[in-house]
Structures are given as structure tokens and as C-alpha cells.
C-alpha positions as MATLAB code, in Angstrom:
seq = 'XXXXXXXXXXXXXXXXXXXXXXXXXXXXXXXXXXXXXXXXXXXXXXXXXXXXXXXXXXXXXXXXXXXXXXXXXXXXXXXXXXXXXXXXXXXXXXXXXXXXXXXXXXXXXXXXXXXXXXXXXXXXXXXXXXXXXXXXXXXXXXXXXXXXXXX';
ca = [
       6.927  -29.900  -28.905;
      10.513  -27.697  -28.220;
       9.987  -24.072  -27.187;
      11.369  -21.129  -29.424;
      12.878  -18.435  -27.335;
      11.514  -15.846  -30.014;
       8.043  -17.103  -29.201;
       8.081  -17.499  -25.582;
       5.564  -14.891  -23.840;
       8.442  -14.555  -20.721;
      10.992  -13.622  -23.066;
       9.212  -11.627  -25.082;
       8.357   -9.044  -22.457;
      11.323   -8.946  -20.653;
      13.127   -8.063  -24.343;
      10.379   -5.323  -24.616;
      11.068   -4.149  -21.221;
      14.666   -4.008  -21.285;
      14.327   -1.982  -25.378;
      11.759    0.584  -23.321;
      13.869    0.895  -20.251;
      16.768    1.890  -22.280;
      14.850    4.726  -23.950;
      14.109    5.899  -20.816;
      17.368    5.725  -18.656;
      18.943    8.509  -20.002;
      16.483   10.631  -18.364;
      16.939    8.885  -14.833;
      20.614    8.325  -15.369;
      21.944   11.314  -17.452;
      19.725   14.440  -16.163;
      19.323   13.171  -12.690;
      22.336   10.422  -11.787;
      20.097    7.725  -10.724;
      20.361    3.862  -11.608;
      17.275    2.073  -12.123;
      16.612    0.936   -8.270;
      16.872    4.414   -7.616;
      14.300    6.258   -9.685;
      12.452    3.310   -8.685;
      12.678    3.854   -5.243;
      12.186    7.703   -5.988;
       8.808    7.054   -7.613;
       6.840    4.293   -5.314;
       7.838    6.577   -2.205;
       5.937    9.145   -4.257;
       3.181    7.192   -4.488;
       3.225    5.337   -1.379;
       3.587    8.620    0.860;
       5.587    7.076    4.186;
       6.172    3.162    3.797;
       9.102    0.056    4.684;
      11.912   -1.185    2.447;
       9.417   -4.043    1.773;
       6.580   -1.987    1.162;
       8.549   -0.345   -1.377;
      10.023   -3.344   -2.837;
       6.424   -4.909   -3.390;
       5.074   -2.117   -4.845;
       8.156   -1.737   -7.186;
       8.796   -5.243   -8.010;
      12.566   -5.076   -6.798;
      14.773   -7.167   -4.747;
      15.385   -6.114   -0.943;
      18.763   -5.842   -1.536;
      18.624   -3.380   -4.418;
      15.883   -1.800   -2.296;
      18.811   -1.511    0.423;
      21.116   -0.106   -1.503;
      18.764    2.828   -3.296;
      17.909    3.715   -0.308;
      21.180    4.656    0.889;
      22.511    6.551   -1.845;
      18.606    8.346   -1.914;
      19.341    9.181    1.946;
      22.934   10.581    1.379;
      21.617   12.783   -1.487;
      19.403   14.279    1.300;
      16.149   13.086   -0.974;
      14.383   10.695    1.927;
      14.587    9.914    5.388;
      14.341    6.463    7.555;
      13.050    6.768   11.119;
      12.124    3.613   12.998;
       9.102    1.878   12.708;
       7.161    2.255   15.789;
       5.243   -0.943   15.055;
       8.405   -3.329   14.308;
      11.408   -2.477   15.544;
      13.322   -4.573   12.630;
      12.189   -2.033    9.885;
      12.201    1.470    9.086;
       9.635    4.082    7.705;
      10.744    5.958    4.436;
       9.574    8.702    3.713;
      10.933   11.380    0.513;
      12.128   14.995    1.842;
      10.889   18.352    0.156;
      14.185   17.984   -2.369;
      13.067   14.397   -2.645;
       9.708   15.778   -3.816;
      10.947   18.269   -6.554;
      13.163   15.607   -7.641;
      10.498   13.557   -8.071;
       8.142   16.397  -10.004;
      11.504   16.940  -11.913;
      11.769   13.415  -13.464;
       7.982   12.964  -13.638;
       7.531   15.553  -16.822;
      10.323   14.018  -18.646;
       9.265   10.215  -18.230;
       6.062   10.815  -19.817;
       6.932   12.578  -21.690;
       9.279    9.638  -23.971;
       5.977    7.147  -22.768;
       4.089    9.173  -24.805;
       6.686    9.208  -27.420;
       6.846    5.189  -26.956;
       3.241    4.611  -27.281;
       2.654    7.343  -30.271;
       4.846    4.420  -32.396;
       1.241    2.924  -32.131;
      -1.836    3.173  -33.368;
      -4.750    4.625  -31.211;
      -6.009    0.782  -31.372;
      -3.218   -0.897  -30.358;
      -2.483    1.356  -27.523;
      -5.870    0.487  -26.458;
      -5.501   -3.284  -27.083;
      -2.031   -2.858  -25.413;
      -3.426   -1.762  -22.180;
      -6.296   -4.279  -22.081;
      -3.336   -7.073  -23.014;
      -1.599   -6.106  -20.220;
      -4.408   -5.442  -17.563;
      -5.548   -8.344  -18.188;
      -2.171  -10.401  -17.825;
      -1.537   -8.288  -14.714;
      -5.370   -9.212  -13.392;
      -4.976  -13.045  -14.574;
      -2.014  -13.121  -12.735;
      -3.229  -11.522   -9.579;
      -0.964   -8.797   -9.895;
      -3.829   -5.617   -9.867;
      -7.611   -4.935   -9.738;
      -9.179   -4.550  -13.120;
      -7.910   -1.151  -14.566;
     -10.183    0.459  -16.799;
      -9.270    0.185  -20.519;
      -5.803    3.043  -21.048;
      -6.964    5.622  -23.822;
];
């Protein structure tokens, strides 16, 4: 039995993820100069509130060392701020500044907006069957709790 790259579950979302992040980075990139680690970065400090380079690589499924680099070039455009970690002395604590903040409610209209214009391509069905597909990938793989059904 050979394998058919076409067929193979791995390859088939990383295709799908590459087509949707390429509708999507000319908001990040074009409107607001970020790269992909960036907005990244941008976003799960958002939702993390104050947290590590590896905190924010976890939750953002990135590399430390594209973590590393975000970082810097989200600290020299004034948009976060590392202060030591008074718990371990090896890492920092991130944490976004007020322009860090409106840049983040900047972007955060826009990228739902083209979601929404991603996932209106499908039915109201297979939007549903779409998120329970992938909840229950990211739950078989130990990735997340159970999610309720997306609607």
C-alpha cells in the first residue's frame, strides 16, 4: 500500500492552511507590517494577558526562535514590554502596551472579518461539520478540551 500525497490527512491541512493564511496576510502584512510570527505573537499576548516566550510559543504553536525574533521587532515598535521574571531568572514576562492593545483591536475587526468571508464559501452544515472535524482532531490529539459544536 504507497501513500498519495493528495490523500494524506498531514498534507492536506497544511495545503489548506497555507491557501487560508494567504487570504489573510495581507491584512497582517499590508495594513499593519507584521509577518506571521508577529501577529501571532500580537494575538496570544492578547489572550494570554502577561506570559514567557514559551508560554507564548505553546499557546501559538511557533518555534522559540521565531518567538525571539517577534518579540523584538513587537518591543521596538513600542507594542509590548519584557521585564524579568521574578520566578526564573532565565525568562522574561511579556506583556502588550496600550498601543499594543489598539493594535491588537485594530487587526481583530479585519481578521474576522475575511474568516467569515472564508467560512461563508460553505454551507451552514459544513461549517458545522467543519468545526466538529476539527474539535475533534484537536481533542483526539490532546491538543484542547471539547469545544462546543462552532455555529
Amino acid at each position: 500500500m504507497g501513500l498519495t500525497l493528495s490523500e494524506f490527512l498531514p498534507y492536506r491541512l497544511n495545503c489548506l492552511s497555507e491557501a487560508i493564511s494567504q487570504e489573510i496576510r495581507p491584512i497582517y502584512r499590508d495594513h499593519f507590517g507584521l509577518n506571521r510570527p508577529e501577529w501571532r505573537v500580537l494575538v496570544a499576548l492578547a489572550d494570554l494577558g502577561t506570559a514567557t516566550a514559551k508560554d507564548v510559543g505553546t499557546h501559538s504553536a511557533q518555534h522559540k526562535t521565531r518567538i525571539s525574533r517577534a518579540v523584538h521587532a513587537l518591543e521596538k515598535r513600542r507594542w509590548l514590554t519584557r521585564e524579568p521574571d521574578p520566578n526564573d531568572r532565565r525568562s522574561e514576562m511579556l506583556t502588550l502596551t496600550a498601543a499594543g492593545h489598539r493594535a491588537y483591536c485594530d487587526l481583530v475587526g479585519p481578521m474576522r472579518d475575511r474568516e467569515a468571508r472564508i467560512l461563508d464559501r460553505l454551507s451552514p452544515e459544513d461549517r458545522e461539520a467543519l468545526g466538529d472535524a476539527l474539535g475533534a482532531l484537536e481533542t483526539a490529539l490532546g491538543l484542547s478540551s471539547p469545544k462546543p459544536p462552532a455555529r
